[in-house]
C-alpha positions in Angstrom: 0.0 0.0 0.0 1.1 3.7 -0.6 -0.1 6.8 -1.4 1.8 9.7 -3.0 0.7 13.1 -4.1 0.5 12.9 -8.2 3.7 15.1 -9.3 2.2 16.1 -12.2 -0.3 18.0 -10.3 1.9 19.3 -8.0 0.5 20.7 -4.5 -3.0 20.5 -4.0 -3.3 17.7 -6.9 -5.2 14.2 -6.1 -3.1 11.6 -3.9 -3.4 8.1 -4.5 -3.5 4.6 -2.7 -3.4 1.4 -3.7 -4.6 -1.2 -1.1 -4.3 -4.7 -2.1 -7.3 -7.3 -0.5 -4.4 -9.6 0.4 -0.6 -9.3 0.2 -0.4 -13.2 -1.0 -1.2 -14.7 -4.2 -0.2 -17.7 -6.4 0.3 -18.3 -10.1 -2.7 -18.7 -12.1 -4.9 -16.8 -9.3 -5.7 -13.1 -9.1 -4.5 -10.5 -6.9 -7.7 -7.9 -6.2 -8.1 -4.9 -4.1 -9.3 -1.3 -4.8 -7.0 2.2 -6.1 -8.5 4.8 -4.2 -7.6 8.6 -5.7 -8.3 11.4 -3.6 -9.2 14.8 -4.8 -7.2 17.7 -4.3 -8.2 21.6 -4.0 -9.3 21.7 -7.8 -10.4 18.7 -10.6 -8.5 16.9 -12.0 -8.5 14.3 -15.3 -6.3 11.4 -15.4 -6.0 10.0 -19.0 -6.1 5.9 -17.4 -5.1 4.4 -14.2 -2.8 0.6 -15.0 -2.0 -1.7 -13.1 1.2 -3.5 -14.2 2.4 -7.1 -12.0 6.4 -6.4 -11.6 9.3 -8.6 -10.8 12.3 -7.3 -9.6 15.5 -8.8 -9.3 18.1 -7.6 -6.5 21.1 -8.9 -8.3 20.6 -6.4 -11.2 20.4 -3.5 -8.8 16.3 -2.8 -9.0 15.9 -4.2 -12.4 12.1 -4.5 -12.9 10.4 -6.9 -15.5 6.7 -6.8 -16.2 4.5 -10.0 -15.9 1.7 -8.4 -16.8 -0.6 -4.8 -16.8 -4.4 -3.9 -16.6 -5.7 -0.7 -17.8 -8.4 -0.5 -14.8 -9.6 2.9 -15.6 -9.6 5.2 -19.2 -10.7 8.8 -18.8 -10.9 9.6 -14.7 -12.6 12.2 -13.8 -11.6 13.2 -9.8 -13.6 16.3 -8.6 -12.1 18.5 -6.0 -12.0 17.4 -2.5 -13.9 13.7 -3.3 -12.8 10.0 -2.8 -12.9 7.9 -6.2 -12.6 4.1 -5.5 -11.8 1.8 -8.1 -11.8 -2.3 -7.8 -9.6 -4.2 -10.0 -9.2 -7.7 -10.3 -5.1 -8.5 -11.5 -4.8 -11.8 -13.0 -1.0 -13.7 -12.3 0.3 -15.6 -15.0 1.3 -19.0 -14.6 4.5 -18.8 -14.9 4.7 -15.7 -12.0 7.9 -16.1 -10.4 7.3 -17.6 -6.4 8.9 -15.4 -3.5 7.9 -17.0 -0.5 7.2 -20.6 0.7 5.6 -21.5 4.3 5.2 -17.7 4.9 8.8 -17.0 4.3 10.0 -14.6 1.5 12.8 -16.2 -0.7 15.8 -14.0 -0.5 17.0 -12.1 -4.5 14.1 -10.9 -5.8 10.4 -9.8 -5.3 7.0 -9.2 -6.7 4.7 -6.2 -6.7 2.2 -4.6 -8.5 2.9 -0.9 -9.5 0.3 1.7 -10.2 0.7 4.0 -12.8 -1.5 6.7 -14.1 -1.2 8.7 -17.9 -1.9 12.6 -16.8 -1.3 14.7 -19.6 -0.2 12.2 -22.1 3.0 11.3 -19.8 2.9 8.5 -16.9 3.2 9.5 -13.3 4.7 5.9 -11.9 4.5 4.5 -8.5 6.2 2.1 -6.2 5.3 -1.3 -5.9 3.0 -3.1 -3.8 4.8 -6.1 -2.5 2.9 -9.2 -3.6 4.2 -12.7 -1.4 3.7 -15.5 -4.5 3.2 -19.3 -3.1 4.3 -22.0 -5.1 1.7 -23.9 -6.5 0.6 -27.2 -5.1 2.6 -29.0 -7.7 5.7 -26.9 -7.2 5.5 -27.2 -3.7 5.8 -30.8 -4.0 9.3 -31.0 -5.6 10.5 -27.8 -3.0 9.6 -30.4 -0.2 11.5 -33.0 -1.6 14.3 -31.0 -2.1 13.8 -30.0 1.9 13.9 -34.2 2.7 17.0 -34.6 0.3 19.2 -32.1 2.7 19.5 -29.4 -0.1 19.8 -25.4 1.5 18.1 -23.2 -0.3 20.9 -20.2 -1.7 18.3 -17.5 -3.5 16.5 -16.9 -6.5 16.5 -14.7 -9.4 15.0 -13.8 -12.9 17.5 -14.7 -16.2 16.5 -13.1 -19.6 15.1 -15.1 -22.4 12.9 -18.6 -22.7 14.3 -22.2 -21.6 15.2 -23.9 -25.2 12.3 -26.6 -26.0 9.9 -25.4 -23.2 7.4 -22.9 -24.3 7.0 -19.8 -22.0 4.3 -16.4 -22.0 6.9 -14.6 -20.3 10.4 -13.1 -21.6 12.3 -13.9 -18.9 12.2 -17.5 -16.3 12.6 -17.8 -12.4 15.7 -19.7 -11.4 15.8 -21.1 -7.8 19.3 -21.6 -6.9 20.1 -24.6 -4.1 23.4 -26.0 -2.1 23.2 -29.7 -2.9 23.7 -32.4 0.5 26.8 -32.0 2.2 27.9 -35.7 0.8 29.0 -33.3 -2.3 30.7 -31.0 -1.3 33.9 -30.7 -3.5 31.9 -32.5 -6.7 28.6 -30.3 -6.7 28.5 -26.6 -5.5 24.7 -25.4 -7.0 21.7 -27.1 -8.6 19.2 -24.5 -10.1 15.9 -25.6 -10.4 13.6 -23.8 -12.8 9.5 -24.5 -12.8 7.4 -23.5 -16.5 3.7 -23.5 -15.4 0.8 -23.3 -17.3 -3.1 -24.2 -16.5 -2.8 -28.2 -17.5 0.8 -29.4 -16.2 4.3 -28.5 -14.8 7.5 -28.5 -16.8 10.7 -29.1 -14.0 14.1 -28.6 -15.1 16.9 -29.1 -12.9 20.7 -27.9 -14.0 24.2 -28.6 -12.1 26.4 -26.0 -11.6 24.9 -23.5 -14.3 26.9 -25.8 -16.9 23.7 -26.0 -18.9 25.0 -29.9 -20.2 23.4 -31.4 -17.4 20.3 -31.4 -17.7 17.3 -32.8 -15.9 13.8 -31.9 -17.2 10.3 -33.4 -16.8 6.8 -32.8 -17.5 3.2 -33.9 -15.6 -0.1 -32.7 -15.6 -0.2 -30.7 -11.7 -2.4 -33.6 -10.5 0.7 -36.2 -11.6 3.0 -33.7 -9.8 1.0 -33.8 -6.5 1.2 -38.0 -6.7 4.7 -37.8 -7.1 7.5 -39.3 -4.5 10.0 -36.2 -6.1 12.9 -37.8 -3.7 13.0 -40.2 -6.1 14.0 -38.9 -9.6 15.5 -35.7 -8.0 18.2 -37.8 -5.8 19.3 -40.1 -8.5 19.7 -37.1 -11.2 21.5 -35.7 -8.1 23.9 -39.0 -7.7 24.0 -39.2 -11.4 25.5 -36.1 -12.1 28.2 -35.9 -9.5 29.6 -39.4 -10.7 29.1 -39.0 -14.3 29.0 -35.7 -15.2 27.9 -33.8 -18.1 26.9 -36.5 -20.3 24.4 -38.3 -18.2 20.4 -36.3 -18.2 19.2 -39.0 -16.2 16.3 -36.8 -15.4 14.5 -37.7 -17.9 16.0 -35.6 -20.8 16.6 -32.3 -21.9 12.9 -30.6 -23.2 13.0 -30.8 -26.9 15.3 -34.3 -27.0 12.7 -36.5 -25.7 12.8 -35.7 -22.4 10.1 -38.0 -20.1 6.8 -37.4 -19.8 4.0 -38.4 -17.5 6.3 -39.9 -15.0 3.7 -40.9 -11.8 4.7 -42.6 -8.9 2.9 -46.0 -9.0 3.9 -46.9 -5.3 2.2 -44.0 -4.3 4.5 -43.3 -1.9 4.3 -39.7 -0.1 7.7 -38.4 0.9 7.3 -36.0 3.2 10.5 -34.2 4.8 11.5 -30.5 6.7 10.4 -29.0 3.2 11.1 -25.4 2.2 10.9 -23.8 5.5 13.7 -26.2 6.8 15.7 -25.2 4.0 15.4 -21.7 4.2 16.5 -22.0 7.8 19.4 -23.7 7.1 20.2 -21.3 4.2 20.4 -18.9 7.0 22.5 -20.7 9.0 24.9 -21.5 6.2 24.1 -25.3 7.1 23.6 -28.1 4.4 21.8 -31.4 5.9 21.8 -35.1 4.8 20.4 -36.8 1.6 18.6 -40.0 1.4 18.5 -41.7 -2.2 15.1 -43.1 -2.9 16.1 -45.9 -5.6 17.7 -45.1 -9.0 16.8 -43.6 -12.5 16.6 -47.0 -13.9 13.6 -47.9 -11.9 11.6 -45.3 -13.5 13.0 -43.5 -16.4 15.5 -46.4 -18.1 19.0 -46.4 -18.4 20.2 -46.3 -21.6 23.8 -45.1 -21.0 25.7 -48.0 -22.7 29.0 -46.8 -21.0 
């Protein structure tokens, strides 16, 4: 919430504040709330009010990317003295990056939604609302495995561009960076995990060490996702890729090279560890736990590494 005096009018102009309905949201759901613009000593006319959903990633020094905007308002008309009101109903896309899990806010970046209003042909910008995105229930299934596998959670960040083979609505993808188990220290020293959402199913791509030529990628409907045992494939990719290196996506495959599709964990089995929250307080603590390996790639994906 804010509320700043319009500069454009300058003093004695309209003031204006935003007040969101609730400060948290998740992808695919709306964020809501009402801007309220306040008449100053004399009418004013404001060309639109727009609502525009903003990333902003600390590691390039308050570099903003828009999700998304709304034009809630075209042609306001604010008389002297008077309160105008006006309800809006922001959409997130799916692919809206995640900045807190369990009530925590991931450290690097943040989400917010910025008011902006056209007076006199040019915009009068505002700050940003803070918006606290949950993953969604799919998501937060492989962020608690990664909590029972002994990964720390390092931070997150926004990198420019679409992932190769996965198709995207946004120009630019999340990547949440983890410490990997304390067993590899000295062979491992990051995993990024990067999530591509839409309405049907969740694309999960996993990388070692930024080298890009490790790949591990997989795609489920969210309902698969949420019947997944994600120790499983996670820790063996894990183990995989330590002892073999860069030629071994036992994943299931980079996206657009026949990566694996529809994996669902016949077992049934529900892992269920210190999840995200334990990970971001060992993050804090600059402690990495253990790792238990649930069973190899073989078991569900294939091996077909003849070396």
């Amino acid at each position: 919430m804010f509320n700043r005096m319009l500069s454009r009018f300058g003093i004695g102009g309209p003031s204006v504040d935003t007040v969101l309905d609730s400060p948290h949201a998740v992808p695919g759901g709306p964020v809501t709330g009402q801007v309220h613009v306040q008449g100053g000593t004399a009418d004013a006319e404001i060309g639109q009010v727009v609502l525009s959903l903003v990333a902003r990633d600390e590691a390039e020094h308050g570099g903003d990317a828009e999700i998304s905007r709304l034009v809630v308002q075209q042609g306001l008309r604010v008389p002297a003295g008077q309160l105008v009101s006006i309800p809006f109903r922001l959409p997130l896309p799916w692919e809206t990056p995640i900045t807190g899990v369990g009530g925590a806010v991931l450290p690097g970046m943040s989400v917010g939604v910025r008011t902006d209003l056209l007076v006199e042909g040019a915009p009068d910008k505002g700050d940003l609302d803070p918006v606290l995105v949950g993953p969604l229930p799919s998501q937060d299934k492989v962020l608690d495995a990664f909590g029972a596998l002994g990964f720390t959670f390092r931070t997150t960040g926004i990198a420019a561009g679409p992932l190769p083979g996965v198709a995207g609505e946004l120009g630019f993808h999340q990547e949440l960076e983890f410490f990997p188990p304390a067993q590899y220290a000295g062979r491992l020293s990051q995993v990024t995990v990067t999530f591509v959402a839409n309405a049907a199913e969740l694309h999960v791509l996993l990388d070692a060490d930024k080298r890009g030529d490790t790949p591990g990628y997989l795609r489920l409907t969210h309902e698969q996702a949420q019947h997944t045992d994600w120790a499983t494939p996670v820790g063996s990719w894990l183990a995989q890729a330590a002892e073999r290196g860069p030629a071994y996506p036992a994943f299931g495959g980079a996206p657009g090279y026949g990566g694996q599709q529809g994996y669902d964990d016949q077992q049934g089995q529900q892992r269920r560890g210190p999840g995200m929250g334990g990970m971001l307080a060992a993050g804090a603590a600059g402690l990495a736990g253990g790792m238990v390996l649930g069973g190899v790639a073989d078991e569900f994906f294939g091996d077909d590494d003849e070396g």
